[in-house]
N, C-alpha and C positions, 0 to 999 in steps of 0.2 A: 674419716674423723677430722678433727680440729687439731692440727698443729702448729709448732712454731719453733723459732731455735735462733738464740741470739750469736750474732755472726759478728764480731769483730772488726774495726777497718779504721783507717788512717791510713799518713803520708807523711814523708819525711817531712820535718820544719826546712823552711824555705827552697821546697821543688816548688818544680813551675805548678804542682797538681795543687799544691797548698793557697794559690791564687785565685785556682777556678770553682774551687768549692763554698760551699756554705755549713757551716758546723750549727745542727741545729740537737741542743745540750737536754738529755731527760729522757723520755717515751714521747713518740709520736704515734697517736692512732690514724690508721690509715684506712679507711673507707672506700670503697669501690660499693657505687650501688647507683642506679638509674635517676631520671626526676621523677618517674609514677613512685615509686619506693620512697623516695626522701617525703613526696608529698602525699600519703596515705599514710594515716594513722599506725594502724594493724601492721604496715608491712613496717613502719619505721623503729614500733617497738618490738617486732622481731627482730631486729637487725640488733637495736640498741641490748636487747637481751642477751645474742648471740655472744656481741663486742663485749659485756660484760663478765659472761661467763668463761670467754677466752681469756681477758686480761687476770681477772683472780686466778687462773688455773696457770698462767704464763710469768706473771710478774704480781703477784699475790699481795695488795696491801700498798704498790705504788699510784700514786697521782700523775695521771699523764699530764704531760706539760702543753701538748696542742692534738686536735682533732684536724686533719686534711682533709677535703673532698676532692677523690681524683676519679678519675673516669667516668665513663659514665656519659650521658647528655645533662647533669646538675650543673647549675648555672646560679652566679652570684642571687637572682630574683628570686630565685626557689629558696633559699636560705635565708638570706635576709631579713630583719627586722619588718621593711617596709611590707611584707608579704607577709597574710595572715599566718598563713599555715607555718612560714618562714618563722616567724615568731614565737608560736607555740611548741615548734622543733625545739626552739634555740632556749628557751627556757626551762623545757625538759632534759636536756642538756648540761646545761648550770646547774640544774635540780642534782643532776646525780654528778655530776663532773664540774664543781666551784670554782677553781682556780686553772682549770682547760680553758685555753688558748683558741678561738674556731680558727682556722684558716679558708676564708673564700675562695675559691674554686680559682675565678681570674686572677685569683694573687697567686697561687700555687702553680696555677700553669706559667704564668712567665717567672716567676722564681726559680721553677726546673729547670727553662729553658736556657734561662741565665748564666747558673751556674751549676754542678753537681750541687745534691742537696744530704750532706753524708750524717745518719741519723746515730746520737749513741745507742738508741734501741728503737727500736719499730713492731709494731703489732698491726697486722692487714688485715681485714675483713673483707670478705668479697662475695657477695650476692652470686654471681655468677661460678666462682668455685664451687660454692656449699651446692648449689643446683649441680650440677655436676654426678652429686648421689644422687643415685636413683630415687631412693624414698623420697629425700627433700623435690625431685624432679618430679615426682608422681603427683605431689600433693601441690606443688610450685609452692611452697613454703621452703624458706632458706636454711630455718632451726629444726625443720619437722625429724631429722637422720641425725639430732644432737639433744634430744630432748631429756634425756637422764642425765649429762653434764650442765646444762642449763639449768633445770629444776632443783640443783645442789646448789645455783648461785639465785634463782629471782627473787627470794622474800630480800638475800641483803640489798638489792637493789629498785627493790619493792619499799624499803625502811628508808632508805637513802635518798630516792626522790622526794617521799611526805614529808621528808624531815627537811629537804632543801626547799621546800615550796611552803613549807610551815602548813602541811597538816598536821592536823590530832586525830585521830579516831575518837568518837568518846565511848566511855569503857561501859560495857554492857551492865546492869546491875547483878548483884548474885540470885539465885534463884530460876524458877523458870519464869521466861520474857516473851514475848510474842517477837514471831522475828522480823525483822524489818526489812519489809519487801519494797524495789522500783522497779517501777514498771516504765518503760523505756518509751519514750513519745518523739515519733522522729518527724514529727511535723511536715511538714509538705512533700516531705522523701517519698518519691514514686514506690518506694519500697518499704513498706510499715504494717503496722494494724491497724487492721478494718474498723473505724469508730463504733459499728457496732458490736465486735467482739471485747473491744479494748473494755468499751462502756461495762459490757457483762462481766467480764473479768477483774474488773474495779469494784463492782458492787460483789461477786463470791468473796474476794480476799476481804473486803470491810465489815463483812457479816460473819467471817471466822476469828473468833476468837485467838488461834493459833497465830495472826498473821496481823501484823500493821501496814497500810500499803502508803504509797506516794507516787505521784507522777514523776518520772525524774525527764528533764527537759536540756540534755546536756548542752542543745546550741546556743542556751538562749546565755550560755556565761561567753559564750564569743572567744575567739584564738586568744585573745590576751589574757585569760583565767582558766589553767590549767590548773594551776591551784582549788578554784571553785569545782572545776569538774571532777577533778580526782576526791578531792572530800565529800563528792556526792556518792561515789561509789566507795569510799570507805565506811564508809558509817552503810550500809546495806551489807543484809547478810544473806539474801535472794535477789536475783537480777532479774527480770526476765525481758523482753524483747525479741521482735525482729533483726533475723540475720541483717549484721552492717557494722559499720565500723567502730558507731557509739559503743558496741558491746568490750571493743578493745578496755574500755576502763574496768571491768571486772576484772582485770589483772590485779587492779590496787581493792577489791577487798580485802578483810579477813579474814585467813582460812580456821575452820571450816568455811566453805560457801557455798554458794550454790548458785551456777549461770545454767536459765531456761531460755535453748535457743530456738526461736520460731522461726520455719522455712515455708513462703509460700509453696505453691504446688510443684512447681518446677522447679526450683533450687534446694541445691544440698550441696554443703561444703564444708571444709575441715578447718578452719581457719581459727575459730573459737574453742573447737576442740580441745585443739594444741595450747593453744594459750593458758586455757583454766587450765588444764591437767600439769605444765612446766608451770604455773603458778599457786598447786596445791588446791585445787578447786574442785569438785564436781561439776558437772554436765550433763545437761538432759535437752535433746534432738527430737524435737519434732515437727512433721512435715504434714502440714494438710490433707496432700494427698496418702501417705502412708503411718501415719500414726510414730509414733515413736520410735526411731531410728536407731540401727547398731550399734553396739560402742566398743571397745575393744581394750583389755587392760593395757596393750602395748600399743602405745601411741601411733607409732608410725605403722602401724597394723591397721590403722583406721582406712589407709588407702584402697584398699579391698572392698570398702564400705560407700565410702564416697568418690573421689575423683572415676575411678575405673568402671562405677553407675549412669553408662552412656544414655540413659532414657533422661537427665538430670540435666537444667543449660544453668550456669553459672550466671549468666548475665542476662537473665529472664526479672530485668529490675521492676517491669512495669507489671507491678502486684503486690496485693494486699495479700497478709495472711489475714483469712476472718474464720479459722478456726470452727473449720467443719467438724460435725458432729455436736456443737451447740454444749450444753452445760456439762454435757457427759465428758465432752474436752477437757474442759476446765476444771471438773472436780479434779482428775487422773493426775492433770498438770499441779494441782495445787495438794496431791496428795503424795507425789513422787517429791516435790520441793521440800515438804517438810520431812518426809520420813530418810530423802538423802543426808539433808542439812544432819540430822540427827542420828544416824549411823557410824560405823567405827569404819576406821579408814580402809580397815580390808577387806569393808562387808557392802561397801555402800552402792557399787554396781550389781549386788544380787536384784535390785532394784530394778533394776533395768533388763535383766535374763527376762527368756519366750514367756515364763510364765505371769510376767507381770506387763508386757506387753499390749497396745491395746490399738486398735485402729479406729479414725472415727466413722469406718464405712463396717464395722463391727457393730454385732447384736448391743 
């Protein structure tokens, strides 16, 4: 599990040790995590989640004073403003952490080298530790062996971003509302939906009464509007799309919600799972080739499900889902989305048991 333990340390006033140090005064968050991790999405707001739920459960209520990047191959270009993705980090960042400090990697490495760098408190995170358990190893998810401590911190950190970025939600009116679906359009992504299913699925949702739909188009707000993107996914209270990283922003709806995740024929992974579920969400899996896929009330239970399913390639990017089985797909899909969204929270994966299960190579 997740520990930590504040350790004490200082030096006489005027020892030679009081010369070669650097007293750096507050919390420092310390990071240990790769550049694939710092520059993917998904992996960065696991991480970011993790860091969160550690720090409230460690130091409950304090503002860290700076964020370091140590180890790792992360490099000042990965972070940085001038670097899309650099950009978009670093204002997710601010978003939740205002008055944090970044410290760049090439600064931090010759500052240790320098001198000692003796912290009043420290809080580490490390990608490489949390791997270390098993579950987290099984699924290579860092959170995946923490996700009932995290799930007690992500809404306040879920409120803390929209509120640093100056989202609204807008407030649903009383009554009943058709729900407000996006359907996730990942544009030239070797990995997406098939324009002819996407098309068919656009026209059932607009022809149901139960359901208001929209194309949601997350790239087209660009790394400098995480703001834009995240208020596309707050105001949606149905997600659906192709397994990928855009789905990452189904973290910031509101729960209830509900992420529909489509897996061409050879992929299946746990990655979304985990997220809605530490995020208060439903999920519904389904796979071209096998119809609607396992779920499991205990998260890291899902490893059973997915990773250890060797017939599965993770990185089988070059494929469309185009939702085999034709409208009969789509009713199922658009009938399991409403009736989850609308169920009680301890009822809404009967949904998903054998007997509601449906293949599209089924009668």
């Amino acid at each position: 599990g997740l520990q930590a333990r504040v350790v004490p340390g200082g030096c006489a006033p005027g020892s030679p040790l009081e010369f070669r140090r650097r007293r750096l005064p507050g919390l420092t968050l310390v990071v240990h995590d790769s550049v694939f991790r710092v520059h993917h999405y998904f992996h960065f707001m696991e991480h970011l989640l993790g860091l969160w739920a550690l720090l409230e459960e460690t130091f409950p209520g304090e503002e860290p004073a700076r964020l370091v990047f140590d180890g790792g191959r992360t490099k000042d270009v990965h972070v940085r403003n001038s670097s899309g993705k650099g950009l978009f980090m670093q204002k997710c960042l601010r978003a939740a952490f205002p008055s944090m400090e970044l410290v760049m990697p090439s600064r931090w490495e010759r500052a240790k080298w320098a001198q000692a760098q003796v912290m009043d408190r420290a809080l580490v995170s490390s990608r490489g530790m949390c791997h270390s358990n098993p579950e987290s190893a099984a699924l290579n998810k860092m959170f995946a062996a923490h996700t009932p401590h995290i799930r007690q911190h992500a809404a306040a950190l879920r409120n803390r971003m929209m509120a640093g970025l100056g989202v609204r939600p807008a407030v649903k009116p009383r009554g009943p509302q058709p729900l407000r679906v996006g359907v996730v359009d990942r544009g030239n992504s070797t990995r997406r939906l098939s324009e002819a299913f996407k098309a068919a699925l656009l026209e059932a949702l607009r022809a149901d009464p139960r359901f208001e739909a929209r194309v949601v188009r997350f790239q087209s707000y660009g790394f400098d509007d995480p703001a834009g993107q995240i208020a596309e996914a707050a105001n949606t209270d149905v997600m659906i799309g192709c397994h990928g990283n855009g789905l990452t922003h189904a973290l910031f709806m509101q729960p209830p919600a509900v992420l529909v995740e489509l897996f061409p024929a050879e992929i299946n992974w746990a990655d979304y799972q985990l997220q809605a579920e530490v995020g208060g969400h439903r999920h519904v899996a389904w796979s071209d080739r096998d119809g609607l896929l396992p779920q499991s009330g205990r998260v890291v239970q899902c490893a059973a499900n997915y990773s250890v399913r060797h017939d599965y390639h993770h990185k089988s990017d070059l494929q469309l889902f185009r939702g085999n089985g034709g409208s009969r797909t789509i009713k199922m899909l658009l009938e399991l989305a409403f009736n989850l969204y609308h169920a009680k929270e301890r009822r809404w994966r009967d949904w998903l048991s054998p007997s509601h299960r449906g293949s599209p190579a089924g009668p």
